[in-house]
Residue, then its C-alpha position, 0 to 999 in steps of 0.5 A: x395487392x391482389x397477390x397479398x390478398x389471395x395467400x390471405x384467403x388461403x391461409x384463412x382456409x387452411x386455418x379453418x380446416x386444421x387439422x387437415x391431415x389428422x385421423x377421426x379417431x386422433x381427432x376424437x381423442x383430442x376433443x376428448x382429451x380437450x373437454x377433460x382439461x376444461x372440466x379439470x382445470x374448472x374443477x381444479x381452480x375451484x378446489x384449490x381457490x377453496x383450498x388456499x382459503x381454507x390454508x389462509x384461514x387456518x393460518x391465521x386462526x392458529x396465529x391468533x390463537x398463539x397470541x391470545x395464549x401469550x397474552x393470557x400467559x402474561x396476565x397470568x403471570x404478571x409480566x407487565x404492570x401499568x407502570x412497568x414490566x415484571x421478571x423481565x428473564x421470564x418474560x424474555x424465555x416467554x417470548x423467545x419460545x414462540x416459533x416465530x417472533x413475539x413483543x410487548x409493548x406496555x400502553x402506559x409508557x408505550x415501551x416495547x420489549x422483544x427478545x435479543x435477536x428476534x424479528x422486528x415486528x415494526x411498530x404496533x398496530x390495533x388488535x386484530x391479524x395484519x400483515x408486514x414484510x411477509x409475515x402475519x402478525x396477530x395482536x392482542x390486549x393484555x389485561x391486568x387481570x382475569x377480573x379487572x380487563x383493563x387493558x395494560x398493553x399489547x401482545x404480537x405474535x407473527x410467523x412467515x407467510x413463506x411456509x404457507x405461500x410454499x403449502x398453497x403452491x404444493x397444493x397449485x402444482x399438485x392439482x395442475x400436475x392431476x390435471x395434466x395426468x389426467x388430461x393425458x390417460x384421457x386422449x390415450x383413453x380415447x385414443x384407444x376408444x376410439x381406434x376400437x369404435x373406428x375399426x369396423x369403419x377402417x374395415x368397411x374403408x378397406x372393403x370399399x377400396x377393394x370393391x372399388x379395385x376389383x369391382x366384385x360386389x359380392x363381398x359381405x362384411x361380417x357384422x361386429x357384435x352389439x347393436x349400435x350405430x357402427x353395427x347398423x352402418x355395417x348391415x346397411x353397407x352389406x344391404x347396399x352391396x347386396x342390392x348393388x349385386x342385384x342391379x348389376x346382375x340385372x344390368x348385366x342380364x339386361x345387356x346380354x339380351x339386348x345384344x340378343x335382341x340385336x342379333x335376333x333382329x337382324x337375323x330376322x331382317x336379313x331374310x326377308x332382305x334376302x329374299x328382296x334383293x334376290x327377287x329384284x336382281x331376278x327382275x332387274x335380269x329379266x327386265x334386261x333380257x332381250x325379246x322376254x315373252x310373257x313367260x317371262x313376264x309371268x315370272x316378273x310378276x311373282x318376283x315383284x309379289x315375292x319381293x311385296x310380301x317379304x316387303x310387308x313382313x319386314x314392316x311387320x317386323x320393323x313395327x313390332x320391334x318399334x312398339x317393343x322399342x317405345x315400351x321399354x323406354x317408357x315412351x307409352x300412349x296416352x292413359x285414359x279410361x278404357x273398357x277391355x269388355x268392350x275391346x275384347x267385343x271389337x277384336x271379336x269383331x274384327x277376326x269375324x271376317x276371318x271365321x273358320x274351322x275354330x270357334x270363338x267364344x265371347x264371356x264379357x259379363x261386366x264392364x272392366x274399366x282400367x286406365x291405359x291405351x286402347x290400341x295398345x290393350x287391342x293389340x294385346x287381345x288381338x295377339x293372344x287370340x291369334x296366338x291360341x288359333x294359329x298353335x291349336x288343331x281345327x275346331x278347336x274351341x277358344x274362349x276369350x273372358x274380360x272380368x274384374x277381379x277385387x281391384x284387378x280387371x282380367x282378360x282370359x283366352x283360353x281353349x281345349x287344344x293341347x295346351x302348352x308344356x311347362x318347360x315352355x313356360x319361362x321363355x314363352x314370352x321372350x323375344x323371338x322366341x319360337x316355340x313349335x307345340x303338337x298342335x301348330x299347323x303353321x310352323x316356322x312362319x311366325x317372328x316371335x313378338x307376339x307374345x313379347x308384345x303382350x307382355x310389353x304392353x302389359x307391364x307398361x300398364x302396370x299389369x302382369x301377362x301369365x301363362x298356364x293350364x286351361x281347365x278346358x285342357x288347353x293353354x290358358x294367357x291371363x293378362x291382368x292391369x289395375x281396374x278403374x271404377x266403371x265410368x256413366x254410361x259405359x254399360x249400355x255402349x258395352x251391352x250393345x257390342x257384347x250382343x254384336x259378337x257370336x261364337x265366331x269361326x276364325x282363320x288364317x290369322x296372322x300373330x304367333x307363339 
């Protein structure tokens, strides 16, 4: 029963989906061709019901019309009396000219006469069109004059219905075969409509399976003329390819500079690890020497220090890369309200303790309020600040700007140092990316990520990092996020750290290029 059951379904499914192996344009065609025999056959029923009406009508009136001439004849010519026929030889070359058959029967005696060899009408019936045995007979009166329409007998006129059924069936067949002819150019017509219309879609199937077999996106399929629904497909597809290309080339360009990232990474870890190891099995010798004095208690002292701060970089290192890490994975601090006036006040602040041979000048007119992470807005002043002082010479001048631009709030540092070649421009905020300027008095001791960092912080908080020419003659960093509206009370907390800050002297510091 179950069995029964199932192969049912099945056939049910395969019912509603037939035809199932049938092309769109085939499919289309016989809609096409369907709707036209519809329309054909409604049309042709119509016409030929009115047709056959009309036939049947014009049958009968001519029959009618042939039977009243026969009575008039008669009466005119006194073939019949109330109380007998007339020239009986008139009469019978009368009634045999007539194509078809034609009696008389007399009303007086009830006497009929009808010429040798014709048709039997059967028996009279009143005036008026009757039909008997397949034919149409017409009956008439016949008058005993024009001036007395005294009624004397009656006329029969009758013809074989077999000639008209044969017209109304020429006429059936005529209209059937029309709609069967047109029936058919109609699906060749759309036959050919619709392999013209699904061309450019077998074009874009074409180009997708190939897409599909070569993986190459960089196919653009020429648009067909007009400007319809096939046309806009076509664009749309080559929009979709265009961006697929895009993305691609993105996706590609993203992996190869992850697989730089890694390569970087671990070239920057081995060294310190190096030196680590080195230290420890310089210790680990010494510890196990016999008699070591305090020479060589001395030199355990600075392989521990060496191996303590190859340790610290390598934390530095390793914190950097996991802020850059949780950056580009979206993975952000909370966003509230934060003041970049009063953060660039505190960074300020905090280099104080590091003042020398450069100087540290402070422009924060306003507060400019923006939605984002604090500690994460610190680290990007603290690194571009440490960025101009560590690649520019002594007594060198840096200004550091937080402003509000329309909606945008700005954070410029600035200085009159050598500034940085514009060939560096592009990759200056790459990862790892070392950049040795004329004014660098700390070469080669840098990892960096600091200004990766900048520009990381500064995208996940919607904003932009940028580099340029200072109108001091220097380097100028810009980092612009979108601003908020100053909160209550922001102003006076802002004032008081402003004041706090003085041209400050900074060194030693510990970011890079």
């Amino acid at each position: 029963m179950a069995r029964s059951e199932t192969s049912l379904l099945d056939r049910m499914r395969r019912s509603r989906k037939w035809p199932p192996h049938w092309p769109i344009q085939w499919k289309l065609a016989a809609v096409s061709a369907g709707i036209t025999f519809v329309i054909l056959v409604a049309f042709g029923f119509a016409v030929g019901q009115i047709t056959t009406n009309q036939l049947k009508d014009n049958y009968a009136a001519d029959t009618e019309a042939k039977v009243n001439e026969l009575a008039a004849e008669i009466r005119d010519k006194n073939l019949i009396t109330p109380a007998y026929f007339g020239d009986e030889a008139v009469l019978n070359n009368l009634l045999a000219s007539v194509n078809g058959a034609a009696d008389i029967t007399s009303l007086a005696n009830q006497i009929r006469y009808r010429p040798p060899n014709s048709h039997d009408l059967g028996e009279p019936t009143s005036p008026g069109i009757s039909t008997s045995d397949g034919w149409q007979i017409a009956t008439a009166l016949v008058t005993q004059s024009a001036t007395q329409p005294y009624a004397i007998g009656l006329v029969r006129y009758g013809r074989p219905m077999d000639r008209l059924d044969a017209s109304i069936g020429r006429i059936w067949i005529s209209i059937l075969a029309g709609t069967l002819g047109a029936t058919l150019l109609a699906a060749l017509g759309g036959v050919i409509l619709s392999r013209r219309a699904m061309r450019p879609i077998s074009s874009l199937t074409s180009t997708a399976g190939e897409i599909a077999r070569t993986r190459d996106t960089e196919v653009t399929l020429a648009e067909p003329e007009g400007d319809d629904e096939v046309a806009e497909l076509t664009r749309t597809f080559n929009d979709m390819l265009h961006e697929l290309s895009i993305s691609r080339y993105e996706k590609e360009r993203s992996l190869e500079r992850q697989r730089e990232f890694v390569a970087d990474a671990s070239h920057e870890l081995r060294t310190p690890l190096t030196s680590v190891k080195a230290n420890l099995e310089l210790l680990d010798d010494s510890l196990r020497r016999p008699g070591s004095g305090n020479g060589d208690r001395e030199f355990e002292i600075e392989s521990v220090e060496s191996a303590l701060r190859s340790a610290e970089r390598m934390a530095r290192l390793v914190a950097d890369l996991q802020l850059i890490a949780k950056a580009d994975s979206g993975r952000t601090g909370d966003r509230v309200p934060c003041d970049l006036s009063e953060i660039t006040a505190h960074v300020a602040d905090e280099l104080r303790p590091l003042c020398e041979n450069h100087r540290v000048v402070l422009d924060v007119p306003e507060p400019v309020v923006v939605s984002g992470n604090a500690d994460e807005l610190h680290r990007v002043i603290l690194n571009l600040v440490d960025n101009s002082i560590r690649h520019t010479p002594e007594e060198t001048t840096i200004t550091v700007t937080s402003r509000l631009d329309g909606d945008t709030g700005e954070v410029r540092v600035e200085d009159d140092g050598p500034g940085v070649p514009k060939e560096m421009w592009p990759t200056i905020f790459d990862r790892f990316v070392r950049h040795d300027g004329p004014g660098d008095r700390a070469k080669g001791k840098g990892t960096g990520l600091g200004l990766s960092i900048v520009r990381v912080i500064a995208r996940s908080h919607g904003g932009t990092a940028t580099v340029g020419d200072s109108p001091h003659g220097g380097a100028s960093f810009v980092v612009r996020i979108p601003a908020l509206k100053a909160p209550t009370g922001s102003t006076a907390a802002f004032e008081k750290d402003a004041a706090a800050v003085a041209e400050t002297p900074v060194k030693k510091p510990q970011g890079n290029r």
